[in-house]
N, C-alpha and C positions, 0 to 999 in steps of 0.2 A: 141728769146725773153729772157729766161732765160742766155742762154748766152751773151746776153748784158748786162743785169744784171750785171754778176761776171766782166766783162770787163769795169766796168762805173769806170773813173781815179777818180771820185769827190767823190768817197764812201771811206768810214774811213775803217780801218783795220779791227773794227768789221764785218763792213757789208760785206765786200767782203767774212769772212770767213761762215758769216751765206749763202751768197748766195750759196760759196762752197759746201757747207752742205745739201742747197735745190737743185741744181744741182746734187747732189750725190744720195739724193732721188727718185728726179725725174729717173735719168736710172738706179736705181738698184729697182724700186718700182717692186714685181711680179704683182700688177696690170695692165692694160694698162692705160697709157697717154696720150695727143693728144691734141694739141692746133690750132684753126683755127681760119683764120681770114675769117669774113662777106664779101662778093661777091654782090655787091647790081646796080641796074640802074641806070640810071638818074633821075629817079622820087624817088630814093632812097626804094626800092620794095626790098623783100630778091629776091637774084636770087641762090645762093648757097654759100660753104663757103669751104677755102682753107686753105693745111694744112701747119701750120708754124713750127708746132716741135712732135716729135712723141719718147714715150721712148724707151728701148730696147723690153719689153715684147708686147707693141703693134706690132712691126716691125713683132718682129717672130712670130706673131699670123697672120701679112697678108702678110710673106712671100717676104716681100721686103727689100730693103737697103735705108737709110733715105733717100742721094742722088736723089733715084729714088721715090719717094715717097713727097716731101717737092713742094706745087708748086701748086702741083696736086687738083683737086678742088675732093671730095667726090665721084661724080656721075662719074668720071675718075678713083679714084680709087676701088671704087665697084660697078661698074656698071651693076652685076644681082642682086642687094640688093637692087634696086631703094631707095637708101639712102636720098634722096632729097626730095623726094614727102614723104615717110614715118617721117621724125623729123623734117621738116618744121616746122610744127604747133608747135613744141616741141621749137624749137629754139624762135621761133619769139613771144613762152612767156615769156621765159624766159629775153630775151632782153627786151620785154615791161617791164616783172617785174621790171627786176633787181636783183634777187633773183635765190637763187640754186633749180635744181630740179632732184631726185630720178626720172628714167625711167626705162623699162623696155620691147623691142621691140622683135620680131619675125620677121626677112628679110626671108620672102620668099623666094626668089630667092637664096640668099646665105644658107636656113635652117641651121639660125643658131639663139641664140636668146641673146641677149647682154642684163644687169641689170648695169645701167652706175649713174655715178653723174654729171650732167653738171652746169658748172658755170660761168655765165657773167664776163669778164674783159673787161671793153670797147668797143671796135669795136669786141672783140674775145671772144671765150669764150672757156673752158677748160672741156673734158670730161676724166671720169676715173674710170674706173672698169672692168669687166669680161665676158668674155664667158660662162654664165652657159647654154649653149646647153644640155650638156653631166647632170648635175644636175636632171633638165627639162624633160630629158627622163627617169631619175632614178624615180625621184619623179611621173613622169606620170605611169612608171611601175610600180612600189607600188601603187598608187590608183586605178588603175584596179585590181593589186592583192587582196587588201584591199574591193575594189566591189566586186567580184566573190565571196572574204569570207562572204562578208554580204549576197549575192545572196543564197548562200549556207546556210547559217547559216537559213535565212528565208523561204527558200524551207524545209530544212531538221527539221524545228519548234526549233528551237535551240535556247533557252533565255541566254544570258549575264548577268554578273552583274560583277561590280568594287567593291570593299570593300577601303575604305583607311582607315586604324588601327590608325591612329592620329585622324582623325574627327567623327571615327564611323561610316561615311557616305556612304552610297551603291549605286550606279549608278544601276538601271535597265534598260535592253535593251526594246524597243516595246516590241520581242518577248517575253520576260519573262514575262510579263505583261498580253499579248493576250492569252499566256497557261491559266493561273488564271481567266480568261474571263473580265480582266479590260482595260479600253480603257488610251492610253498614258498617260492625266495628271490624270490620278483617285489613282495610286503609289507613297508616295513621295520618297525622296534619304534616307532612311535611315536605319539602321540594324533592327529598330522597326516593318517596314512592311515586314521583314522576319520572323521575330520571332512570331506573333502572329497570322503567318498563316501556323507555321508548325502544325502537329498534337502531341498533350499533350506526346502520347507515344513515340514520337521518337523525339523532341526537345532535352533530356538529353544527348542522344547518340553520332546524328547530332552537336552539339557543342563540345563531348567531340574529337570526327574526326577531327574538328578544329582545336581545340587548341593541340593536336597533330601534327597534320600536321605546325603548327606555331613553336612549339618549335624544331622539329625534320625535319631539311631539308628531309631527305631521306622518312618522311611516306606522301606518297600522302594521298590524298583528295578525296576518293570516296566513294559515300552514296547512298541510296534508301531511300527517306524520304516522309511522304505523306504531302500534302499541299492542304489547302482547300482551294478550287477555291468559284468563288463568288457567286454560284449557291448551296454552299453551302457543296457541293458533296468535295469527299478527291482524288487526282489523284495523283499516283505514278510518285516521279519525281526521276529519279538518273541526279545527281550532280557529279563534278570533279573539282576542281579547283589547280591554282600554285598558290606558295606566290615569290613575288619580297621581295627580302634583298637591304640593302644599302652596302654598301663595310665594314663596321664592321658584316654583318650577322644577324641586326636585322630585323624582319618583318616588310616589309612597307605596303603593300598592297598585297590585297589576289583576284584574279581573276577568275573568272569561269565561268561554262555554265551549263545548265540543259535544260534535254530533257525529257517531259510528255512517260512517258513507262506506262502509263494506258491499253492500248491496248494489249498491250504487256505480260505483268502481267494478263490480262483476257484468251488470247490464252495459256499462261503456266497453268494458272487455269484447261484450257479446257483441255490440255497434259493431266495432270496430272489424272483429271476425268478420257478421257476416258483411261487411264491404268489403273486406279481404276475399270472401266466397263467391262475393258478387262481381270480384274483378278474376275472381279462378275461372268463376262460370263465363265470364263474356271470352274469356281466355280460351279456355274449352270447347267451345262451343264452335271460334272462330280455326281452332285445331281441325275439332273435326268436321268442318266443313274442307278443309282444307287436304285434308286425310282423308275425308271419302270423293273428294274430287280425283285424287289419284287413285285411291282403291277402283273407283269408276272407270279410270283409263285400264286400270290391268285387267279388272274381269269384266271389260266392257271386248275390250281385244282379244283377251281367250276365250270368249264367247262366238269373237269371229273366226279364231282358227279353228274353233272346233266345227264351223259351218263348212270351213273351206273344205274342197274334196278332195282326194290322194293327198292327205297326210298318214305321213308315217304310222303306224299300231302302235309305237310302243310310246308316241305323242301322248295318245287317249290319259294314259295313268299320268304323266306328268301336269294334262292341263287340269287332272282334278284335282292333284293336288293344289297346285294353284289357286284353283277355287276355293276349293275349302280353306286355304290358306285367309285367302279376301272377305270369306266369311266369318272365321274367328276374327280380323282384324275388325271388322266392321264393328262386331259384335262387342269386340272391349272398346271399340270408341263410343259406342253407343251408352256404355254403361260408364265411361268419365261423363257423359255428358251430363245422363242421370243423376251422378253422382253429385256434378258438379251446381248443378243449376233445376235438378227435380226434371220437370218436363210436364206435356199434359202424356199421358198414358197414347200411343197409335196401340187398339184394342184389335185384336184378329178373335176366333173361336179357336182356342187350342187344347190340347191335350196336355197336362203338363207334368206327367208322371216323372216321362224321357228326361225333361228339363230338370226336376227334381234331383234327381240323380247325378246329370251332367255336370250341374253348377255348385252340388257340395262338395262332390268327386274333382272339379278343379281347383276350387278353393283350398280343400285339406290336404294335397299332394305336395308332400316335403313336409309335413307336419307332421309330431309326435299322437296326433289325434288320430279314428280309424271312424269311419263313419257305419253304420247299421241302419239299413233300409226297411220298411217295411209301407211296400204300397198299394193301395189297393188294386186287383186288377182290371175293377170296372169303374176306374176313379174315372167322373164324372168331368166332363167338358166345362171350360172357363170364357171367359169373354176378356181378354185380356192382351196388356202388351208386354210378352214372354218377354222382352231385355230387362222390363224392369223388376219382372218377377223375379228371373234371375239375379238379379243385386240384392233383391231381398235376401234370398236364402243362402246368397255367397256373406253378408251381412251377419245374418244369425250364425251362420257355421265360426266366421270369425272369432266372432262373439265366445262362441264355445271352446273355441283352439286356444284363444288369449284367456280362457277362464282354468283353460288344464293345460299348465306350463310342460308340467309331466306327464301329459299322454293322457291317455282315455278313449272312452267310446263316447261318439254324438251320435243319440238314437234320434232315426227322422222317418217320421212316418208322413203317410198321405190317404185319406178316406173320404168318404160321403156322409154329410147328413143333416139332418133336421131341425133348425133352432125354431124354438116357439116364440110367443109374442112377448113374453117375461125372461127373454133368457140375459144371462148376465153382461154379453157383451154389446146391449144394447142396440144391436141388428134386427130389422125387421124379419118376421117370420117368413120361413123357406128354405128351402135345398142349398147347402151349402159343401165346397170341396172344404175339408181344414186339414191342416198341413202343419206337423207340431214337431220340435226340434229342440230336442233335452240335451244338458251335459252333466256331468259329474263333477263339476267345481266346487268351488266354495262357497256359491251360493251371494244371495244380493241384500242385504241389508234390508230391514222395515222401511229406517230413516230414507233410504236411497230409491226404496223401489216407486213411491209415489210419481218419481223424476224419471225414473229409468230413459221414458222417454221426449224429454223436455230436448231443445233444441240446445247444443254446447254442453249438457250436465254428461262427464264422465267420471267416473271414478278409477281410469287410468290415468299416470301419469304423462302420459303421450298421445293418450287419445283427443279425438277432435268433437266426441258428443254430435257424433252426425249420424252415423252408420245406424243407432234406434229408431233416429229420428227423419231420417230419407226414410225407413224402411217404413214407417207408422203412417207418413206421407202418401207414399203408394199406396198402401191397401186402402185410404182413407180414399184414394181417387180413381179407385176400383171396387165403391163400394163395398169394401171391408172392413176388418179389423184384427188386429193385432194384440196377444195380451201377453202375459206374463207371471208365470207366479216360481217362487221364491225360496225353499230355507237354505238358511246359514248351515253353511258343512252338508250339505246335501244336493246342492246342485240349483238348475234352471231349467224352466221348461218353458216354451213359448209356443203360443198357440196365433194359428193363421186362418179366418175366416173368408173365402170369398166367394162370392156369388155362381153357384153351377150355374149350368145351362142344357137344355136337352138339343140343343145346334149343334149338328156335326162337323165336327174341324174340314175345314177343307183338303181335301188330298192338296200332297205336292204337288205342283206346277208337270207335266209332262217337258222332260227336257228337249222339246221340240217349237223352236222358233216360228211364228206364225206371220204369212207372207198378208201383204197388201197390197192397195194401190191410195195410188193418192197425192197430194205435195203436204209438207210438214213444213214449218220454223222453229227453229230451236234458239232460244236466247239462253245463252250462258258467260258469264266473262272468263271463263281460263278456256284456253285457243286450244288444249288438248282435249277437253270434254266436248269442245265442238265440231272438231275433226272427227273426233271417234261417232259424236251422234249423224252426222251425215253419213261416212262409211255403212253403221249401222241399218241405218233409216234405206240406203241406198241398196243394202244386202236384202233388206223387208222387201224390195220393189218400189217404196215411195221414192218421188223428187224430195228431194232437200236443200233447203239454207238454212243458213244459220248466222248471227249478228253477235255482240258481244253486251249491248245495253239497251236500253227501252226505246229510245230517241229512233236509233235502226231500224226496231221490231215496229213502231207505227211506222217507218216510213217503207220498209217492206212491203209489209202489211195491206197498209194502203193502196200499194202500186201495185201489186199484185189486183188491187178489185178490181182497180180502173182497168186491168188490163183484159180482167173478164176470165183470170186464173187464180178465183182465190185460193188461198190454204184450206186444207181439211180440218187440220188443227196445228196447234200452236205448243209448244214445250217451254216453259219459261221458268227459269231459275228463281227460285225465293228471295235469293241475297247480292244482289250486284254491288260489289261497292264504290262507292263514290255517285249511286245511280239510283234508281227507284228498281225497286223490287217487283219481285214476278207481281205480289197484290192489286199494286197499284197500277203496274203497266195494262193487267188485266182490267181493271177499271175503267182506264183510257183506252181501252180496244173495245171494250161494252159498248160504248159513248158513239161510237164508229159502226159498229157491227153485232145488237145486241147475240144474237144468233152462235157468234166466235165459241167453237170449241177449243176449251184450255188443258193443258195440265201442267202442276205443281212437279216442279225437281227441287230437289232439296238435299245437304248433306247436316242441315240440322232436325235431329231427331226430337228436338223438345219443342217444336214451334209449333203453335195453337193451328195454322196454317194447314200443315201437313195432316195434323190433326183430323182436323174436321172440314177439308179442302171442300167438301158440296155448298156448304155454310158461305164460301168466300167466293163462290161462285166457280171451281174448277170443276171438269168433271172426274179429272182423274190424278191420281201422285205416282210419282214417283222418287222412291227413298233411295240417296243413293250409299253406297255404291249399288249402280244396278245393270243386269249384262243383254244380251241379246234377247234373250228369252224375256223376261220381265218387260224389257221395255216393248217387244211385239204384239203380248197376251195386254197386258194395259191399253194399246192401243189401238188395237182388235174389238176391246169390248166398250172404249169410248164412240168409236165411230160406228157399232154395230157387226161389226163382220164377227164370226167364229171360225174355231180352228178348222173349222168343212163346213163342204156343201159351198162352194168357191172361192174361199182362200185357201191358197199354197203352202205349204211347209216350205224352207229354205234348205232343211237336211238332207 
């Protein structure tokens, strides 16, 4: 066709050179070309359409030579494209129209996908344009890429925003949005709803990290800023953002993301605590070791004037006060201890009715609270260590006092009984004491009770989210458990599971010191707990010495074999500082003399040691503070002797 054109004799010199010119187009266009003439029936119906001219770039895109190619009707020459049945409809508008038309098809068969212009001339019409196959897959690639980021960005709570520095205008993403607890259209585009929902103190900051990062390519863009969400509340968000420049460098727009690190910032908080607990607890610990070393001297010595004879009568009442003074001391250092750093449980058989009573009845004195007992009177025997029990239920009583600002009754009972194999607080079936302690408050929240006892969760404003959480500890390492139930405007009631026992508590000690014979060492490093242990030892009828570090105690130790007078037994302190410990000393005395009768002294109540002192190879412990009488009966029953039948009383 176009070659008829350039060949028509009756065209003026212009035109033939314009045709030139469009023939020149036509085979050098990189687009494809392709002109086909209408294939029609009798009844004049499309039936298909064939090709009358084809450019260079069509050719080498369907790999033919025009010769072989020109004739040829469509469905001849792509025939796994079904070319025919797919642009039908395409052609037979265009023809109706008369008018050009922009397509864009996917041939199957051929997988490939053509974006053409077709154009009626007559019985023919002209298409021209591209293979964007390869485009098509780029582009399908990127929008999957481009999904996956959003998939991600939305799993991982990731908010977006666009800044553009010409309009001031801010694009928020959904997410950024759903952080701040606002639904899509409730944000509008603008820098204004970012700015008056940063918080006052860090808005000056947050800007000035901007407009640094604006003026200085090289300073990124990262912050921690808090931002109040629509509930009112402030949530730590860090931010990051690029700035896009124009090809002069200046800032066009500023991009970013922000991720809520609320959570995050709570568990650093919790870090942070407990190191803070973990240096109260070493603090504590090192208190009361230092606290029952002196409590040791006072009622280690009134244990000796009570031995001495012709003392005064009206002495008797003031050395017991004393005692019992050494006893309550002990007994609250014992419970910072707990408090401070947990502990493993020193488990006795006790009766803990008495205790019950003792420990709410101190706790609630001075308080607007009135406590109401009710205990059973054949409540069953426990396997336990009554200090810590005690901090439980000084714990819960708390609990109750800080729940009824204005007074109340905390009802605390105490019983026996039964859980089966399915009972709810997931304790093995058997006899149990439980021990339940209600108040009249205002009761604990749904949202809050799941946490009740998580470690740091309080919903006071001064609390430390310890005291549910010590106490959950304990029963959890006394084989119990602890529970809790709930309503709003109605109060708490907490319930305490712990394992009975049919073991009779042991009576109290006979306050009568029990004599021996024998030699002893005592390792201790404070020179008044070593004084008092020889005096003691010396009051018992044993020989005694005493050292102040390990280094002594072997070389004692030893001299005494060689001399053919060893010790009977050994007392060595737990914690020397700057030295090895009773553990270890005992180790290196093993090594020498597997046979060495030991025992554990100790002013720390939480150590694994004292614990379960047979375990470490002691035979025997002693807690201190501890007075004449304890330390005789302990060492009576180490070496075999009993209070009669040839040991002596001292009284």
């Amino acid at each position: 066709m176009l070659a008829g054109m350039a060949l028509d004799p009756s065209a003026t010199e212009g035109t033939v050179s314009r045709d030139l010119l469009y023939r020149s187009l036509f085979e050098h266009s990189p687009m494809e070309v392709h002109i086909w003439q209408l294939v029609r029936d009798e009844q004049g119906a499309l039936l298909t359409w064939r090709l009358v001219e084809a450019n260079a770039a069509a050719l080498k895109a369907w790999g033919l030579r025009l010769e072989d190619a020109v004739g040829r009707t469509a469905g001849d020459l792509f025939p796994d494209a079904d070319t025919v049945a797919t642009l039908r409809p395409m052609v037979e508008e265009i023809m109706a129209s008369g008018q050009p038309l922009q397509w864009e098809r996917a041939f199957a068969g051929a997988q490939q996908i053509f974006r053409m212009m077709s154009i009626p001339v007559g019985d023919c019409f002209i298409s021209t344009g591209f293979d964007v196959t390869a485009e098509r897959q780029r582009q399908q690639a990127l929008e999957h890429a481009l999904q996956s980021v959003t998939q991600a960005t939305l799993a991982g709570g990731v908010g977006l925003w666009d800044w553009d520095l010409r309009t001031n205008e801010v694009h928020y993403s959904d997410a950024w949005k759903r952080q701040l607890g606002y639904a899509p259209d409730e944000v509008a585009d603008s820098f204004e709803e970012w700015r008056v929902r940063v918080h006052p103190d860090d808005l000056e900051p947050t800007l000035a990290a901007a407009q640094a990062s604006l003026e200085d390519p090289g300073q990124p863009y990262d912050v921690i800023v808090r931002m109040r969400h629509r509930d009112g509340s402030y949530r730590w968000i860090l931010g990051q953002a690029s700035v896009l420049r124009d090809e002069a460098g200046r800032p066009r727009r500023m991009v970013g993301s922000q991720i809520d690190i609320t959570e995050r910032r709570r568990l650093e908080d919790r870090v942070r605590e407990a190191q803070k607990l973990e240096s109260l607890g070493t603090l504590a610990a090192g208190i009361a070791h230092d606290f029952n070393n002196l409590l040791t001297a006072v009622r280690g010595n009134v244990s000796l004037l009570r031995a001495m004879p012709l003392a005064p009568p009206e002495a008797d009442g003031l050395l017991k006060v004393l005692e019992d003074a050494t006893g309550r001391a002990a007994a609250l250092t014992k419970q910072l201890l707990t408090f401070a750093k947990g502990g493993a449980p020193v488990r006795e058989v006790a009766s803990i009715g008495e205790l019950i009573v003792d420990s709410a009845t101190f706790v609630a004195r001075g308080s607007k609270a009135r406590c109401e007992f009710a205990i059973a009177s054949d409540l069953a025997a426990v396997h336990a260590d009554v200090g810590q029990l005690s901090q439980v239920i000084g714990n819960l009583v708390i609990n109750a006092i800080q729940a009824m600002p204005q007074g109340g009754a905390i009802r605390i009972g105490a019983g026996n009984t039964r859980l089966g194999a399915e009972h709810a607080s997931g304790l093995p079936a058997g006899p149990y004491v439980q021990i339940t302690v209600a108040d009249e408050g205002g009761g604990i929240s749904p949202a809050d009770l799941p946490h009740i006892f998580d470690p740091f969760f309080t919903t006071k404003p001064q609390g430390s989210g310890l005291g549910l959480s010590t106490s959950y500890a304990i029963l959890a390492r006394h084989g119990g458990r602890i529970t809790v139930e709930s309503t709003l405007g109605q109060g708490s009631l907490f319930t305490l599971f712990l394992p009975a026992t049919d073991a009779v508590p042991r009576a109290p000690a006979v306050p009568c010191a029990v004599a021996g014979t024998g030699r002893i060492l005592v390792m201790d490093d404070d020179e008044t707990i070593r004084v008092l242990a020889q005096r003691m030892l010396e009051r018992l009828g044993y020989a005694a010495d005493a050292c102040g570090h390990g280094e002594e105690a072997l070389a004692l130790y030893g001299r005494a074999r060689q001399a053919g007078q060893p010790y009977d037994a050994v007392i060595l302190d737990l914690t020397i500082p700057g030295h090895e410990g009773g553990a270890q000393v005992l180790a290196r005395l093993r090594a020498h003399d597997p046979q060495v009768v030991a025992i554990v002294a100790s002013g720390y109540a939480d150590d694994d040691v004292l614990a379960h002192h047979e375990a470490h190879g002691f035979r025997g412990r002693l807690q201190k503070p501890f007075d004449l009488t304890t330390l005789s009966v302990e060492l009576a029953r180490v070496l075999g002797l009993a209070p009669s039948g040839g040991a002596r009383s001292t009284a």
